[in-house]
VMD Tcl script that draws the C-alpha trace (Angstrom):
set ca {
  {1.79 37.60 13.74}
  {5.05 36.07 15.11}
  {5.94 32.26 16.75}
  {8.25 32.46 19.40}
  {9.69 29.84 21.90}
  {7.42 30.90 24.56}
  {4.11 30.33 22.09}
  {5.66 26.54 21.37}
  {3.82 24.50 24.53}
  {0.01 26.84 23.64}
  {0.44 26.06 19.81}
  {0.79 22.49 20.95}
  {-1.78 22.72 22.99}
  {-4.31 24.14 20.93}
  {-3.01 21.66 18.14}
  {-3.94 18.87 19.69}
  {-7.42 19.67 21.43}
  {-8.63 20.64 17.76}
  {-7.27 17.40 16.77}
  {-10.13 16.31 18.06}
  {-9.12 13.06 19.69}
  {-6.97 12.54 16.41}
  {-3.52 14.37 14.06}
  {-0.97 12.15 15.51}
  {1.75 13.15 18.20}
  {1.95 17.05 18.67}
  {4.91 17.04 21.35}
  {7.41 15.80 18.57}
  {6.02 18.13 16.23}
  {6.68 20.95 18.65}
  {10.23 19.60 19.30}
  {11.25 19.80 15.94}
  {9.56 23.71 15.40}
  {11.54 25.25 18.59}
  {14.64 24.61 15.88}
  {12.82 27.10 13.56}
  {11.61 30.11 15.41}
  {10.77 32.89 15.32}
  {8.26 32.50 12.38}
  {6.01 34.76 10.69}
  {2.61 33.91 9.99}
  {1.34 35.52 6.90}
  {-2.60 36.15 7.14}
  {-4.44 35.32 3.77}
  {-5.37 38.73 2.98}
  {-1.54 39.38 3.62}
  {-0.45 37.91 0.52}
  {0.74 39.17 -2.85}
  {-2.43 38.74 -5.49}
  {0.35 36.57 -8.02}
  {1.29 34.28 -4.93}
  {1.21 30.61 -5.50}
  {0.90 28.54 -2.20}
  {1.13 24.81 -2.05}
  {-0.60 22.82 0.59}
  {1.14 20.27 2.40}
  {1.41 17.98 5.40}
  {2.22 14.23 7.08}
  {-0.86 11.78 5.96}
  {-0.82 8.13 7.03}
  {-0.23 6.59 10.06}
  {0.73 9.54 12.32}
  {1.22 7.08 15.13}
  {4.37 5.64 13.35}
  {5.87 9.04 12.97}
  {7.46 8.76 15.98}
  {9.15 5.61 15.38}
  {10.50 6.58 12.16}
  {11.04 10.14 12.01}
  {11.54 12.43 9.66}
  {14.95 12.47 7.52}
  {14.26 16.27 7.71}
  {13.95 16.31 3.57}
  {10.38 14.71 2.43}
  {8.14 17.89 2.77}
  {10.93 19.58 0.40}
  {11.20 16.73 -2.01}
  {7.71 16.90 -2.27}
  {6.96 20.44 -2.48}
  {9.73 20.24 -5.64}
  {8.05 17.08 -7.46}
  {5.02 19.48 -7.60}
  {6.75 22.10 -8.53}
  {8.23 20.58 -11.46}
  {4.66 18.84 -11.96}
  {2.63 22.12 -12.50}
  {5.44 23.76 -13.66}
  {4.69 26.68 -11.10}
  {6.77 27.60 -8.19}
  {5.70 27.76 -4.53}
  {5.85 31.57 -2.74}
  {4.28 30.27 0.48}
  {2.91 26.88 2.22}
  {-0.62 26.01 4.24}
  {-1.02 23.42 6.36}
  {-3.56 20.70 5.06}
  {-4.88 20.55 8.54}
  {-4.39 22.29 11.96}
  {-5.14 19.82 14.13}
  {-2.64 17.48 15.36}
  {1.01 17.40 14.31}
  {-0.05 18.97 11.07}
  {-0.73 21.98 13.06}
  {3.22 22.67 13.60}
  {4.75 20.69 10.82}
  {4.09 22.76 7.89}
  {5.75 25.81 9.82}
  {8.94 24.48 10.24}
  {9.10 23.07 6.69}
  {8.59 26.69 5.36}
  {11.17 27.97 7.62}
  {14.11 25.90 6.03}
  {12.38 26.31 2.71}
  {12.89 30.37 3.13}
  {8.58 30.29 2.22}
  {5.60 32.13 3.99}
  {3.43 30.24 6.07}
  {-0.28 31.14 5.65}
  {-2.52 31.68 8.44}
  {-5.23 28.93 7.60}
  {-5.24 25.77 6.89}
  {-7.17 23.10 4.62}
  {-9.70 21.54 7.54}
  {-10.21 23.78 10.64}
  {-9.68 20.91 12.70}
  {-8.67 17.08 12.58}
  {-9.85 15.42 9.62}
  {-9.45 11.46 8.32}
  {-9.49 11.63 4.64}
  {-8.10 13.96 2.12}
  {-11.60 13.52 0.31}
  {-12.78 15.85 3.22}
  {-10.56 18.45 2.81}
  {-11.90 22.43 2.44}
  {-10.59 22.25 -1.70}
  {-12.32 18.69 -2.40}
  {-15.19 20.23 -0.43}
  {-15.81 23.48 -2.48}
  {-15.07 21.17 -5.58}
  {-11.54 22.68 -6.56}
  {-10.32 18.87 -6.18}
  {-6.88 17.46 -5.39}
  {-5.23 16.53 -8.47}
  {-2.71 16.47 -8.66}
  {-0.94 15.37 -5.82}
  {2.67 14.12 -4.78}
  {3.23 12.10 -1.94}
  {6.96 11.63 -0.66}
  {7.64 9.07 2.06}
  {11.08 8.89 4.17}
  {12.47 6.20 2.56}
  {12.46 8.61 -0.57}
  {10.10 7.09 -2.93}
  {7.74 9.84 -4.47}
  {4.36 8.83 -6.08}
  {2.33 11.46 -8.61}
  {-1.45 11.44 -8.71}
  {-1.73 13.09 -12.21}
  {-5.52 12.57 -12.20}
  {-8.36 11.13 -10.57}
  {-11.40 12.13 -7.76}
  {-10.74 12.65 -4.94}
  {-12.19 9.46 -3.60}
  {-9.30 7.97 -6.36}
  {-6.57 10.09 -4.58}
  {-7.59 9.07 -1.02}
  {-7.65 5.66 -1.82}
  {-4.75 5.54 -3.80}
  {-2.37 7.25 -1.59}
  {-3.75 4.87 1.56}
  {-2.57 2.16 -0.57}
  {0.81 3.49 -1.20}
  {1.07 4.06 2.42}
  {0.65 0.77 2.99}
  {3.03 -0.86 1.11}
  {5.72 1.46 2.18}
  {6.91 3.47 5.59}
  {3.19 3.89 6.86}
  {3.38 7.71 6.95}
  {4.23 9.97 4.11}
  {4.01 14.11 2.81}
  {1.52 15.13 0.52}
  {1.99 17.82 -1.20}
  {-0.76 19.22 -3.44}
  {-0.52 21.84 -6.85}
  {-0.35 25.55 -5.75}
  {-3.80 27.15 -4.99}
  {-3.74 30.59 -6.33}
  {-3.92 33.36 -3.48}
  {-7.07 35.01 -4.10}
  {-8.79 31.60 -4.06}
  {-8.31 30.78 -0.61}
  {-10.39 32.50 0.76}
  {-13.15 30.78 -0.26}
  {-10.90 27.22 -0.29}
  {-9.45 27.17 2.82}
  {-10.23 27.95 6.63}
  {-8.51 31.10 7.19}
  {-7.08 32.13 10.65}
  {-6.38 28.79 12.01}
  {-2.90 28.96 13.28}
  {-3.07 31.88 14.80}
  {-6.47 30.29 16.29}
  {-5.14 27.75 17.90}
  {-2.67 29.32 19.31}
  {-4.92 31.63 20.97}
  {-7.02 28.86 21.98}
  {-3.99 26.90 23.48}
  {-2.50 30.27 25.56}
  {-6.35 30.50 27.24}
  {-6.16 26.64 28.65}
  {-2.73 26.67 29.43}
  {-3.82 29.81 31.66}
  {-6.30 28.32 33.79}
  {-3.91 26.27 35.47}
  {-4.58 22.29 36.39}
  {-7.69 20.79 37.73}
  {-10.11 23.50 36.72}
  {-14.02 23.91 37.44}
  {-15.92 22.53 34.45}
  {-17.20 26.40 33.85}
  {-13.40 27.72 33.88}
  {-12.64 24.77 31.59}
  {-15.50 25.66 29.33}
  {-14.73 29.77 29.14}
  {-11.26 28.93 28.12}
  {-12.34 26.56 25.40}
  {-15.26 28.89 24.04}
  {-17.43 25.81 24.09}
  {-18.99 23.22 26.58}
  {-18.02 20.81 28.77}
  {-20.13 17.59 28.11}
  {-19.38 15.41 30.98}
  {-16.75 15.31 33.89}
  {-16.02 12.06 35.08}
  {-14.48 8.10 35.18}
  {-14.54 5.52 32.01}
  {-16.23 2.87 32.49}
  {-15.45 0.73 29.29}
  {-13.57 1.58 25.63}
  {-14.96 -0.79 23.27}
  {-12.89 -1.04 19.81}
  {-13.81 -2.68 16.17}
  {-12.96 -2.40 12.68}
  {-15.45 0.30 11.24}
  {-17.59 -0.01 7.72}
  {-15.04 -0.01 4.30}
  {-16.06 0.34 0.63}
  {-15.71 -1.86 -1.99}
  {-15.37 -5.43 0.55}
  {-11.93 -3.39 2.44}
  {-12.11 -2.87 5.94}
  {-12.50 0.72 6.98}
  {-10.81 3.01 10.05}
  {-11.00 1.77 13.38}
  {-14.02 2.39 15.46}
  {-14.73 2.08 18.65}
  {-17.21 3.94 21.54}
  {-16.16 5.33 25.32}
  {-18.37 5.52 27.97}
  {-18.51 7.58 31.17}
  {-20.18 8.66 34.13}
  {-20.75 12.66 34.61}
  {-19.86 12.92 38.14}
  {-21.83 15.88 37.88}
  {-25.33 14.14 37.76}
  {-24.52 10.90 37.07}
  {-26.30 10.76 33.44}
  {-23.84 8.30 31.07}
  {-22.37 9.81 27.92}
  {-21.00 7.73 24.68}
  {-18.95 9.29 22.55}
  {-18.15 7.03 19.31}
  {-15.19 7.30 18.04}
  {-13.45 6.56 14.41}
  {-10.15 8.53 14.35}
  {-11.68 11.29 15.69}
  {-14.17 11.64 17.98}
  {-17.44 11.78 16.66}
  {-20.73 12.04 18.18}
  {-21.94 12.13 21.56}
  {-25.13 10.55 23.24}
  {-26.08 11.87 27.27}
  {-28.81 8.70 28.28}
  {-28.81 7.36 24.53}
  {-29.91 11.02 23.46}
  {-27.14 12.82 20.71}
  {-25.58 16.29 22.74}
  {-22.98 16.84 20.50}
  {-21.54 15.57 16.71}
  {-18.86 16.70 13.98}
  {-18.77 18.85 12.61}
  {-17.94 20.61 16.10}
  {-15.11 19.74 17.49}
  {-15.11 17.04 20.48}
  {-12.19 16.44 22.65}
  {-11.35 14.48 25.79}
  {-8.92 15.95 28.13}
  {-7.83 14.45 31.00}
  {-9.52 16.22 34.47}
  {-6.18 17.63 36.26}
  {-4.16 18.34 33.41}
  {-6.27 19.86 30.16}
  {-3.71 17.48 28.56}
  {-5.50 16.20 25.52}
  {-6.11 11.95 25.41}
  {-6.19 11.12 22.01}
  {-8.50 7.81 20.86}
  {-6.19 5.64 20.44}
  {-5.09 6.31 24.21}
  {-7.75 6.37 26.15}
  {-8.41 3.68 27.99}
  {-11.00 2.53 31.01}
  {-10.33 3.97 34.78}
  {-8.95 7.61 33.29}
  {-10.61 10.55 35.07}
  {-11.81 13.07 32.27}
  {-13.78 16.26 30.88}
  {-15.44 15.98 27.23}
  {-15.59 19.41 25.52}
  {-17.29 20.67 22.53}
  {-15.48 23.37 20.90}
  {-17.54 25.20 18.18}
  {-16.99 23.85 14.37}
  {-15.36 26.92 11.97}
  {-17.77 28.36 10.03}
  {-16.72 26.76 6.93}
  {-18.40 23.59 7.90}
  {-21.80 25.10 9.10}
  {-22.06 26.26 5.99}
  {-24.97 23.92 4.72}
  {-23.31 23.73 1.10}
  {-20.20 22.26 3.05}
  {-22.20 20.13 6.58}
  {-22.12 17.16 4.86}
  {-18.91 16.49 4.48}
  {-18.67 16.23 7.80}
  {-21.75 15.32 9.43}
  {-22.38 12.19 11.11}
  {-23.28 10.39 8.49}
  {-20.25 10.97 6.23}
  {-18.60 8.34 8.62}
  {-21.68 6.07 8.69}
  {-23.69 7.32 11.57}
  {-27.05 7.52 10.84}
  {-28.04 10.17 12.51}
  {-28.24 14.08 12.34}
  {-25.70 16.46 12.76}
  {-26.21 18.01 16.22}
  {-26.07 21.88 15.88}
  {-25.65 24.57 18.82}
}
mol new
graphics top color blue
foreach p $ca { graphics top sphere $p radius 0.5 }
foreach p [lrange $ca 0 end-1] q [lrange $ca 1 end] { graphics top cylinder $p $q radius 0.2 }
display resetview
């Protein structure tokens, strides 16, 4: 399957509403790929059974990438500090996560690297931690790990669980530009399909060409056909509340924080709490809707996504559920992402 100009604005699109509320700014991302086209996605059963193919992708503070941008050289210096690391070279890359910027960003990095980009990606959606990610999930683990920030120092996790890597390289972040590449050891082809979430690109692309067809200010049962999900509530906030969320070890965690609206539609109130993704929703203090499924806030007229650290009180907006990939249904894999992975005591809320 080929990216072309025209696909740009739908791969955006569909970027972003699977970032579920989270993955950073999307419209740079897109700027930066329309300098890269046409590209060639490469499906997973489309590779060579010897290919090696290196995950990558921005972690940190996504909201800073646009205030110090890329030099244009940090996913390459990191994809060659792994290189010389495992001593094996890369023959493709996969995004570490489709939704958000890392949706785009791993394309355009394999185009000036001459590399395939794989069809799939590490999460299937937006995701916080790298703890969470499809290979720390099915146990293949992340070490090791490089991670390459702009102003061009490079860090190597040898060793360590993946709890040690997350927390490590949030550390590093912190101390230095905010927002860095991570680049992890090539994952041998036949592998992925059992480590990774194939078909996502070419997913959300698909998904982004259907709501960018139904035009502006559409009925909530348009809006929910195009989606392939549900439309939760239509309607005005009434109050964003915002706090520092539970941490380990005495450190404060993500932010977190809880929207609340009224469905215009039969004037019930939803909640949605929010770390930085959305998380669960509650109709009348009942839970409708929870990761692992996707849920997305997108303002009424547009479809534009509104992301969770931009929403704020007075907005008119729809709340959709898009339906989770079936790697995380898969009960060996739900609680990594169910509600109470992020401290939410509650139960997952399955379709």
């Amino acid at each position: 399957m080929q990216i072309t100009a025209r696909d740009v604005p739908a791969l955006e699109r569909g970027v972003a509403l699977l970032g579920s509320g989270g993955g950073g700014d999307t419209i740079t991302a897109a700027a930066l790929l329309r300098n890269c086209l046409p590209a060639e996605l490469t499906p997973v059963a489309g590779l060579a059974p010897d290919a090696k193919v290196v995950p990558v992708g921005v972690i940190g503070a996504t909201a800073v990438f646009t205030e110090k941008l890329p030099g244009g050289d940090e996913i390459a210096t990191a994809v060659a500090a792994i290189e010389r690391w495992t001593g094996e070279r890369a023959d493709a890359l996969i995004s570490i996560e489709v939704g958000g910027l890392n949706g785009v960003m791993p394309i355009a990095a394999a185009h000036d690297l001459g590399l395939s980009i794989v069809d799939a990606d590490l999460s299937g959606r937006g995701l916080p931690r790298l703890d969470q990610l499809s290979v720390a999930t099915v146990g293949r683990g992340l070490a090791p790990a490089v991670v390459a920030e702009p102003s061009g120092q490079v860090l190597v996790l040898a060793s360590g669980s993946d709890a040690t890597i997350e927390r490590t390289a949030r550390a590093f972040l912190a101390s230095s530009s905010g927002w860095a590449i991570l680049a992890l050891a090539p994952i041998p082809a036949p592998e992925l399909s059992e480590a990774a979430v194939p078909g996502s690109i070419s997913g959300a692309l698909d998904l982004g060409h259907r709501v960018l067809a139904i035009g502006e200010s559409p009925t909530a049962a348009t809006l929910s056909e195009a989606v392939g999900g549900d439309v939760l509530a239509a309607g005005r906030v009434l109050e964003v509340a915002r706090r520092i969320g539970p941490g380990e070890h005495g450190r404060p965690g993500f932010g977190r924080g809880s929207v609340m609206l009224t469905d215009h539609r039969d004037g019930s109130l939803l909640r949605l709490e929010m770390e930085n993704e959305y998380l669960l929703a509650m109709r009348d203090g009942r839970a409708v809707a929870s990761t692992p499924d996707v849920l997305t806030v997108v303002d009424r007229r547009t479809c534009v996504p509104i992301s969770c650290d931009a929403i704020r009180e007075g907005v008119e907006v729809a709340v959709l559920r898009l339906p989770a990939a079936p790697f995380w249904t898969d009960p060996r894999h739900l609680p990594v992402l169910e509600p109470r992975a992020f401290g939410i005591d509650t139960e997952p809320v399955l379709p």
